[in-house]
SEMARBA-985280 format. One record per atom (N, C-alpha, C): x, y, z. Coordinates in steps of 0.1 Angstrom, whole numbers, padded with zeros to 4 digits, always signed. Atoms other than C-alpha are relative to their C-alpha. Layout:
// residues N
XYZ ...
END
This chain:
// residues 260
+0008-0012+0000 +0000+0000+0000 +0009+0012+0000 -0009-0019+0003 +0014+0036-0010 -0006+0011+0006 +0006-0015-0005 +0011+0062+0010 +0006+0012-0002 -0003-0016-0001 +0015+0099+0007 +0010+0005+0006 -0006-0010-0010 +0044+0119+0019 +0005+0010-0005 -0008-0013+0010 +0058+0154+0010 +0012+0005+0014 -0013-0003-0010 +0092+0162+0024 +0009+0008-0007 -0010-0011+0004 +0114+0190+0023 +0011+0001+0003 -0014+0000-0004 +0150+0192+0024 +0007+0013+0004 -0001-0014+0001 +0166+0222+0036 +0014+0000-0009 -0014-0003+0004 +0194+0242+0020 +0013-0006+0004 -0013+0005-0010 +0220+0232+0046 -0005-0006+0009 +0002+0008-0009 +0212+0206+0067 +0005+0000+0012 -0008-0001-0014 +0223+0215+0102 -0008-0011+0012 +0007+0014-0010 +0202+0188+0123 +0002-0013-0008 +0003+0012+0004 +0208+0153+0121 -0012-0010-0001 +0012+0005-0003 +0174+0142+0133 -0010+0002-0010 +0013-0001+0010 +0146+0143+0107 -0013+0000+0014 +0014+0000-0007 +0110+0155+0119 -0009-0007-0009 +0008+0010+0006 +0083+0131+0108 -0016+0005+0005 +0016-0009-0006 +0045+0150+0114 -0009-0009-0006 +0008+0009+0002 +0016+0131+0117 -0017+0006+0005 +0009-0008+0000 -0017+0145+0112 -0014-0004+0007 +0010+0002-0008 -0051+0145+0127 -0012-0009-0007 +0009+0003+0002 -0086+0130+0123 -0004+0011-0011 +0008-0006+0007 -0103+0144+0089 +0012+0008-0010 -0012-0006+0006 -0065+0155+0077 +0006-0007-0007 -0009+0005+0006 -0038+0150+0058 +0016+0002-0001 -0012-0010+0000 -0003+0158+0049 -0002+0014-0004 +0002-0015+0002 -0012+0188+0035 -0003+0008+0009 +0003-0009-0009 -0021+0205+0066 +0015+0002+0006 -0013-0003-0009 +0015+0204+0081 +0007+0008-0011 -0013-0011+0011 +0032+0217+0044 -0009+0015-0005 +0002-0014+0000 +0013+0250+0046 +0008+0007+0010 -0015-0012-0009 +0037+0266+0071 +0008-0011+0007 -0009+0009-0008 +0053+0238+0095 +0013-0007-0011 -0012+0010+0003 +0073+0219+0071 +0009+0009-0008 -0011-0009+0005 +0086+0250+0049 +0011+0005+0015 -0006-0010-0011 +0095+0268+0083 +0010-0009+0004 -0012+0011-0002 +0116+0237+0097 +0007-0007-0011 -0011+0002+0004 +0132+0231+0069 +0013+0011-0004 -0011-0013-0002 +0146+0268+0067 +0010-0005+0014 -0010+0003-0012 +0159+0258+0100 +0008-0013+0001 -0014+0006+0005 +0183+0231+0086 -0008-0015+0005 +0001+0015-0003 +0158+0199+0093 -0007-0007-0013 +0008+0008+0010 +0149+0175+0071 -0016-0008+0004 +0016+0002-0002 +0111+0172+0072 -0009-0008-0011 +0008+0005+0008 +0085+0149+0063 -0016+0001+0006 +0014+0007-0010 +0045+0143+0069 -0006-0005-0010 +0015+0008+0010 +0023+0117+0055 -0010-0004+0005 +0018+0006+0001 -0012+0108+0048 +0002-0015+0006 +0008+0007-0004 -0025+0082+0070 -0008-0010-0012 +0009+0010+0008 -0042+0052+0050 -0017+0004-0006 +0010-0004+0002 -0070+0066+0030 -0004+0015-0002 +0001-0011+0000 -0065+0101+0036 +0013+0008-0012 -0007-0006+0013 -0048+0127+0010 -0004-0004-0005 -0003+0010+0014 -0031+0107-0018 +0001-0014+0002 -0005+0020+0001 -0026+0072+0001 -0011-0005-0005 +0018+0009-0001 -0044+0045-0006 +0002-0006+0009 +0006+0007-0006 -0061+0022+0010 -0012+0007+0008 +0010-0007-0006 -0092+0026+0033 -0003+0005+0012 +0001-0003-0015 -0104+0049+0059 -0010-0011+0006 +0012+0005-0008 -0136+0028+0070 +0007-0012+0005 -0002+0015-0005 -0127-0004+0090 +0015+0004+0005 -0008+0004-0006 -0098+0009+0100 +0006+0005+0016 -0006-0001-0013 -0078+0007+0133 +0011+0011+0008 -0007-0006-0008 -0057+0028+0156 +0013-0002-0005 -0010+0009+0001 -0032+0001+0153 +0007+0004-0016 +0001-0005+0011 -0036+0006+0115 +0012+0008-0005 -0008-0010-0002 -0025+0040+0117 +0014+0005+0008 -0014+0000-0010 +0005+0033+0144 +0009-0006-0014 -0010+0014+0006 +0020+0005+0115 +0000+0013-0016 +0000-0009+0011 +0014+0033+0087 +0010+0017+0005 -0015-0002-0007 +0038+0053+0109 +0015-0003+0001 -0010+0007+0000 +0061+0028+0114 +0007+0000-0014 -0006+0005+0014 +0065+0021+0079 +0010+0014-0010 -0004-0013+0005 +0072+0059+0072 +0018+0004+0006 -0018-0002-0005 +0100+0060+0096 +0004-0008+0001 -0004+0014+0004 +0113+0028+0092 +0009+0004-0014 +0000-0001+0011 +0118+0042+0059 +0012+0013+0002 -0006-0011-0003 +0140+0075+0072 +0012+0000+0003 -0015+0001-0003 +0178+0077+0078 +0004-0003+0017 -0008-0001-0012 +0178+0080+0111 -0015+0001+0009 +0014-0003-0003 +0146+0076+0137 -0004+0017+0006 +0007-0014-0001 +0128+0111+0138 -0007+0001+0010 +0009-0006-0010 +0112+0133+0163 -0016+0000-0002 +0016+0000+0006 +0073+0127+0160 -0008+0010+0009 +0011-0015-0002 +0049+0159+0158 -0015-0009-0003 +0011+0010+0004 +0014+0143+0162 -0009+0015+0001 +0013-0007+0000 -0017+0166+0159 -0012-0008+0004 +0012+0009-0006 -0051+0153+0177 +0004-0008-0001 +0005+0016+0005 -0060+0118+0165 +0020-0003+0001 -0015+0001+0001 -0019+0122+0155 +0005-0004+0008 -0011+0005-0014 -0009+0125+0191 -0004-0011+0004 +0002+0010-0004 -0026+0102+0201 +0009-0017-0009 -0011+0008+0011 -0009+0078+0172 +0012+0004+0000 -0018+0002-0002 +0027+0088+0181 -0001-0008+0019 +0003+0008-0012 +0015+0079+0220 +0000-0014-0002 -0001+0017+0005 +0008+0042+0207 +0009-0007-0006 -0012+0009+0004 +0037+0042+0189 +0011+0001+0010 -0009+0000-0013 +0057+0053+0217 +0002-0010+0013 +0001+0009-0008 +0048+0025+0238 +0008-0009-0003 -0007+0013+0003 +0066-0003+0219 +0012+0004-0009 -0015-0006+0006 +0095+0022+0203 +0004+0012+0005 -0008-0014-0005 +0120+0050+0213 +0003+0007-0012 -0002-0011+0006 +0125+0084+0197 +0009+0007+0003 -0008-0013-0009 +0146+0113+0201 -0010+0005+0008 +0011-0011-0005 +0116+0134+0212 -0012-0005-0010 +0011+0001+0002 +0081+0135+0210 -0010+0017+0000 +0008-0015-0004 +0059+0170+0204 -0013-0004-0003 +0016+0000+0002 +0019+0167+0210 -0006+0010-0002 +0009-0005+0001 -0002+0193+0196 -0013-0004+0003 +0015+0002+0001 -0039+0193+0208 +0001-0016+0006 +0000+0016+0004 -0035+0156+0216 -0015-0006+0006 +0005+0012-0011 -0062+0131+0220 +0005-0004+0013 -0012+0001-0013 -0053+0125+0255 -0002-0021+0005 -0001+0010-0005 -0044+0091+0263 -0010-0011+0009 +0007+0004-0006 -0072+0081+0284 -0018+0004-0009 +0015+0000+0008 -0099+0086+0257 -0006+0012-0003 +0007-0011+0003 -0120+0109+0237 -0015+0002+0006 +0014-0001-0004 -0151+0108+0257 -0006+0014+0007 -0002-0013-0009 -0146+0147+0272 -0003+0005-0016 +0002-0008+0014 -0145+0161+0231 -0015-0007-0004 +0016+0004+0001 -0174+0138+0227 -0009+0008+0002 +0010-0010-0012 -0195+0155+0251 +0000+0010-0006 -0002-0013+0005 -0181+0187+0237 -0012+0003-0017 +0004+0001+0013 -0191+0176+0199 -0016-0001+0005 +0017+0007+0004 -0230+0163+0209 -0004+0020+0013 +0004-0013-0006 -0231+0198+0233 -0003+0010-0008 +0002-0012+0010 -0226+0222+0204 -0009-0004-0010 +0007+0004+0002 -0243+0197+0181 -0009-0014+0000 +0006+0007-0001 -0266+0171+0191 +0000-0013-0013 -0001+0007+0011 -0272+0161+0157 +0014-0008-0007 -0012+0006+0005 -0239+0157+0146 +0003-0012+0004 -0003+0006-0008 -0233+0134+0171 -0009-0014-0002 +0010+0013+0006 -0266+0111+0160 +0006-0003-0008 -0003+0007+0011 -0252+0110+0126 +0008-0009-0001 -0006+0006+0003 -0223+0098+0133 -0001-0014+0006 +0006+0010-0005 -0238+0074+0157 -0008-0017-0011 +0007+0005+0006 -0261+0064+0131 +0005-0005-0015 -0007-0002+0012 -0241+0064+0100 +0012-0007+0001 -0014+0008-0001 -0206+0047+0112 +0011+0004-0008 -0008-0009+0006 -0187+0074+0100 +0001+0013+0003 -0003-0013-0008 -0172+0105+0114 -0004+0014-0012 -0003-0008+0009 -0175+0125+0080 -0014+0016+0007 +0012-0007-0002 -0208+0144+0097 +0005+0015+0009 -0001-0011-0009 -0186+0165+0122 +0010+0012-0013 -0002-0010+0007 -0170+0182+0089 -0009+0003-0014 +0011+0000+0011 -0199+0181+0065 -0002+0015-0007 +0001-0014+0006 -0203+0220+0061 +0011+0008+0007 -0011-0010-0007 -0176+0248+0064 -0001+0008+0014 +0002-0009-0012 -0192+0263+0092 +0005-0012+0012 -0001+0007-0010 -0193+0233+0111 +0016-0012+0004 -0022-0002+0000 -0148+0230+0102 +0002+0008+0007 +0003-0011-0009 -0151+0261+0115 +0000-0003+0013 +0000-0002-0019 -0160+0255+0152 +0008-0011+0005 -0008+0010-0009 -0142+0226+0153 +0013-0001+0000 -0011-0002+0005 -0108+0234+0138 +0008+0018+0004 -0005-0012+0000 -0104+0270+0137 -0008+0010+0008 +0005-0015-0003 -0109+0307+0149 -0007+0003-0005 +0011-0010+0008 -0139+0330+0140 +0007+0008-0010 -0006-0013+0008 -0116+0352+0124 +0008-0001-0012 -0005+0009+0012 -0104+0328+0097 -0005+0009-0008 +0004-0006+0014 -0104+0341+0062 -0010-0006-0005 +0008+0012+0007 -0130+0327+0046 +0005-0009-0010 -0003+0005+0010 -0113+0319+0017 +0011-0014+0004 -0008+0016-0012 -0086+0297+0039 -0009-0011+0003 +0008+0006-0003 -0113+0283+0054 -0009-0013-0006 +0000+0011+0013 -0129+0267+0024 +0010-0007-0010 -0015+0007+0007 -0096+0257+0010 +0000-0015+0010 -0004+0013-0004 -0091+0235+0039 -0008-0004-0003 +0016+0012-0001 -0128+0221+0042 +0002-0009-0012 +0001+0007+0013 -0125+0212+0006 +0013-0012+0003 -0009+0011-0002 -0095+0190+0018 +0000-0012+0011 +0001+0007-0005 -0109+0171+0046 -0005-0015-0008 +0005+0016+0000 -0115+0132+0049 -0009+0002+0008 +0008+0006-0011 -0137+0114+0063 +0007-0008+0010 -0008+0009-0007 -0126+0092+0092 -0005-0012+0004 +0005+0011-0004 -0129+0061+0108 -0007-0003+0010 +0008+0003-0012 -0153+0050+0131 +0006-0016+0005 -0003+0013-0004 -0138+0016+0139 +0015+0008+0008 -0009-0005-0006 -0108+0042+0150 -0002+0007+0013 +0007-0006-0009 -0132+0062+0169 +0003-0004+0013 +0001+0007-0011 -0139+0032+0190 +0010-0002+0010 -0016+0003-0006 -0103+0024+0200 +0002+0013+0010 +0000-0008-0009 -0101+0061+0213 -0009+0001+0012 +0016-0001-0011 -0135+0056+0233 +0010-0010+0011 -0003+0010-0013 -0117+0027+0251 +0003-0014-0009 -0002+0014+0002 -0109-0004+0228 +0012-0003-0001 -0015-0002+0000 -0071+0007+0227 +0004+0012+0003 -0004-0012-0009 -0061+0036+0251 +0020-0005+0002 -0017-0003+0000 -0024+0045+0254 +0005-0004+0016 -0005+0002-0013 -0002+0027+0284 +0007+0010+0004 -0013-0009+0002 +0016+0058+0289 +0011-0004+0013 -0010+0008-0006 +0041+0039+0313 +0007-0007-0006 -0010+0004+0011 +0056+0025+0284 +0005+0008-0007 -0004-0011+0008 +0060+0054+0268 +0015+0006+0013 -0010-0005-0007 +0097+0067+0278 +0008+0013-0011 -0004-0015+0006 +0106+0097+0255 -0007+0008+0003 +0002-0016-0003 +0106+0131+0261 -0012+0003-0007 +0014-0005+0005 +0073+0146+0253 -0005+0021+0001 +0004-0012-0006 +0064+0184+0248 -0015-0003-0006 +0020+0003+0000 +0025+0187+0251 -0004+0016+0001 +0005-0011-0002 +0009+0219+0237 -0015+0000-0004 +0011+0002+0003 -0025+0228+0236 -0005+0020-0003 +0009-0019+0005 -0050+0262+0222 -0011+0003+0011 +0015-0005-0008 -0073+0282+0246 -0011+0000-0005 +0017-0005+0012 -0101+0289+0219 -0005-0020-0008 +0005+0010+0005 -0100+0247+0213 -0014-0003+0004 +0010+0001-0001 -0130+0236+0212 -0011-0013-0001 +0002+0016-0003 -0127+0193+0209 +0008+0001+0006 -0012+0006-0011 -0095+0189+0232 +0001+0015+0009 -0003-0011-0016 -0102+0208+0265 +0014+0006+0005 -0017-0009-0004 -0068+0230+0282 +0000-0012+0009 -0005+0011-0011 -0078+0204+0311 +0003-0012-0005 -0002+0012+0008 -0077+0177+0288 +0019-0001-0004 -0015-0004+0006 -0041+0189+0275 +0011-0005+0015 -0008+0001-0011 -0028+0195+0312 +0000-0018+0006 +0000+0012-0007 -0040+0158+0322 +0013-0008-0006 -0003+0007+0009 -0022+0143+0292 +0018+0000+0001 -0015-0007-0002 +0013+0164+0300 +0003-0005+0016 +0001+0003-0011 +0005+0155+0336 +0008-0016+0000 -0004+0015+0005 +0007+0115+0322 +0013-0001-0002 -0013+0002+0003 +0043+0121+0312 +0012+0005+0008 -0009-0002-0010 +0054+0138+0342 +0006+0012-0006 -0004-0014+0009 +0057+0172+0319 -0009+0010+0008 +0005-0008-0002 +0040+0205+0320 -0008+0005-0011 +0010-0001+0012 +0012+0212+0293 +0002+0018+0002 -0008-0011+0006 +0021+0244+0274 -0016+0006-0009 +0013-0004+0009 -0016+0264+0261 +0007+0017-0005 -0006-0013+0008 -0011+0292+0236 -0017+0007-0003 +0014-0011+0000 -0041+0321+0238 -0004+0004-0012 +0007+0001+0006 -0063+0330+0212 +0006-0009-0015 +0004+0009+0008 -0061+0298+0192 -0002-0009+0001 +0008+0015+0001 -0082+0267+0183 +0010-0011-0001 -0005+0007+0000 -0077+0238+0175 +0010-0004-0013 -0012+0003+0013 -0053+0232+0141 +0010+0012+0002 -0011-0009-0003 -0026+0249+0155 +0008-0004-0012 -0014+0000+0012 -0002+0241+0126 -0006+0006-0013 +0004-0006+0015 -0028+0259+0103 -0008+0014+0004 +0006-0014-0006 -0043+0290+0127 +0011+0013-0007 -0005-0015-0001 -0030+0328+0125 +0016-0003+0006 -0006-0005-0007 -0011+0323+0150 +0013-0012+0003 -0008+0013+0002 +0008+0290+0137 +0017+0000+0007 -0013+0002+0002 +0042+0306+0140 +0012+0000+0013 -0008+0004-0013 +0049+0308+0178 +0000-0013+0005 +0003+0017-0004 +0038+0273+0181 +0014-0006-0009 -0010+0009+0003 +0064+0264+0157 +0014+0003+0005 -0008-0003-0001 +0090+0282+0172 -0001-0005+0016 +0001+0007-0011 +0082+0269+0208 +0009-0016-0005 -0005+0017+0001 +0088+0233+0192 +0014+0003-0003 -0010-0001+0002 +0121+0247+0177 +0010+0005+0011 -0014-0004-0012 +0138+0262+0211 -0004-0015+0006 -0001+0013-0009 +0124+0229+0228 +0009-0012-0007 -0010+0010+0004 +0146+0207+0203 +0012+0001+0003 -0016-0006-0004 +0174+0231+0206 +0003-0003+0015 -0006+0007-0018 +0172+0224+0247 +0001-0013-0002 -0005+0011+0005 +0174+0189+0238 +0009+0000-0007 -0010-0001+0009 +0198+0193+0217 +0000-0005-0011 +0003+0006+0012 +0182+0177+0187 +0002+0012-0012 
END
């Protein structure tokens, strides 16, 4: 199976370590190479992010598939890489570098937004509170595609009010659909041991999110024996907001204190 990846080389390579980004529920690569992967590779890293099974350009299918799935569609990417890379997870992502962290070591680990290890049933709540319906659908339907169905309703779950519009419909027009058989696993059919997990972790999250709680973020940074890091007026796709570029520059002094 072939999957998607777009990777940028910099000019001069001053890091050894490759970054490897791994995207959210309803995403793809393409949300990390609008500012994240140009910006780190100015800064001398060799950067990649791919599509997940089914999403983007890969193939294969989103429906039926697993958590696990998505960890081995991972693996295979870096597996694939010179040297094992730092993994940048987004939502659903973090949660998918968490699972992979359990049974492999990294240099480092950075979580945006993350699914928090102990399940999505707090964004749940969140999703059927704003809309009810949405929440039947997907219930009823066995497919997540209902929470990005109209731009508005990308909108509250992704971004700021004060989005361009025109941005706005760019991404929508790029979402997937996602997996409900992945869903489940987050609900509780495969939750993250995070006691296996032994790399360094930075854990950031957005005040204006609006599926992954601040307390949700702090629990999750808590789990690793860290300190959960929230950045003020912005939602949830922090690698695609306004205000993308202190986020990426946080990840870049915290490699540099590592010394990656």
């Amino acid at each position: 199976m072939k999957l998607e990846t777009i990777t940028r080389m910099p000019k001069v390579q001053t890091h050894q370590t490759p970054l490897l980004f791994v995207h959210g529920m309803w995403h793809g690569a393409w949300c990390w190479d609008e500012f994240f992967l140009p910006y780190f590779a100015e800064q001398g890293y060799h950067v990649t992010a791919l599509s997940l099974r089914g999403h983007g350009n890969s193939e294969g299918k989103i429906a039926g598939s697993s958590i696990m799935d998505y960890v081995r569609d991972v693996a295979e990417v870096t597996n694939a890489l010179p040297t094992p890379p730092v993994l940048v997870g987004h939502s659903m992502g973090g949660f998918i570098v968490q699972k992979y962290l359990e049974q492999n070591n990294t240099p480092a680990g950075v979580l945006l937004a993350p699914a928090p290890p102990y399940g999505v049933w707090h964004g749940t709540w969140l999703v059927f509170k704003h809309s009810p319906l949405t929440l039947l659908k997907i219930l009823t339907q066995f497919r997540l595609a209902p929470v990005v169905e109209t731009s508005e309703s990308t909108r509250w779950a992704f971004f700021s009010h004060d989005i361009p519009r025109e941005q706005l419909l760019k991404y929508h027009a790029s979402m997937n659909d996602e997996s409900f058989r992945m869903y489940l696993d987050l609900l509780g059919l495969n939750l993250v041991n995070t006691k296996k997990v032994k790399t360094p972790l930075l854990v950031l999250g957005a005040r204006d999110d609006t599926v992954i709680s601040n307390g949700d973020v702090e629990k999750t940074a808590k789990a690793y024996n860290t300190q959960g890091e929230i950045f003020p007026n912005m939602a949830h796709d922090m690698m695609l907001e306004t205000g993308w570029k202190p986020v990426a520059e946080r990840i870049l002094n915290w490699l540099k204190e590592k010394g990656i």
